[in-house]
Steps between C-alpha positions, in 0.01 A plus 500: 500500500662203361522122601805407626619145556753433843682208600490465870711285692621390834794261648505354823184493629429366827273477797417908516249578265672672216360795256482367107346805380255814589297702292649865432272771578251556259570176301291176445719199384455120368735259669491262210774251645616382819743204554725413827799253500618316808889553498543259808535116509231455672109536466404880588152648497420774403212735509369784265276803628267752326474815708129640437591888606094526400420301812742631717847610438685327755259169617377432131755232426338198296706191399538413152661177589615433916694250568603312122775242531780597258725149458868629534658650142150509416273761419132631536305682253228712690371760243525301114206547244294716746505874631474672793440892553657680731277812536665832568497764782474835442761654771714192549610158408171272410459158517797258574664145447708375799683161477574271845741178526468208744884539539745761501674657160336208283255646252608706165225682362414626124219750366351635213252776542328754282535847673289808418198329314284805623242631205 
């Protein structure tokens, strides 16, 4: 198995918690980056969630960040220096990353993860 770097990204992000990234079947990966830009003209917040499949796979939702101001054309870096593992599932998608705005279509979102670290 090789390591294998992705770029994952979303536009448009808005009040309905949106999907960033699950793990493949089989596959533990390192989400090594994680950084959301308001694109409105106003102050959004925005909120970042770990899904925990370990605890339960649909109620195991933990916040990274809830609630962060984002000034408007500004941006907010929630994964920078750090790691976080996102465990895999054998039969399914693993753990997850969901993004949520305070306002509709406002949020861009930009990822770097390290997919397939699995000995």
């Amino acid at each position: 198995m090789a390591n294998e770097f992705r770029c994952r990204t979303l536009t448009g992000v808005g009040t309905s918690a949106t999907t960033l990234y699950a793990t493949p079947d089989g596959k533990t990966s390192i989400m090594l980056e994680l950084d959301i830009a308001n694109t409105t003209i106003s102050v959004v917040e925005a909120s970042v969630e770990l899904l925990d499949y370990s605890v339960h796979p649909t109620t195991g939702w933990r916040y990274i960040v809830k609630n962060a101001p984002i000034p408007a054309g500004g941006s907010l870096m929630v994964i920078a220096g750090q790691k976080v593992i996102l465990e895999e599932r054998i039969g399914g998608t693993g753990d997850g990353i969901r993004i949520t705005s305070s306002a509709a279509s406002s949020l861009d979102v930009v990822s770097a993860i390290l997919e397939d670290v699995n000995p």
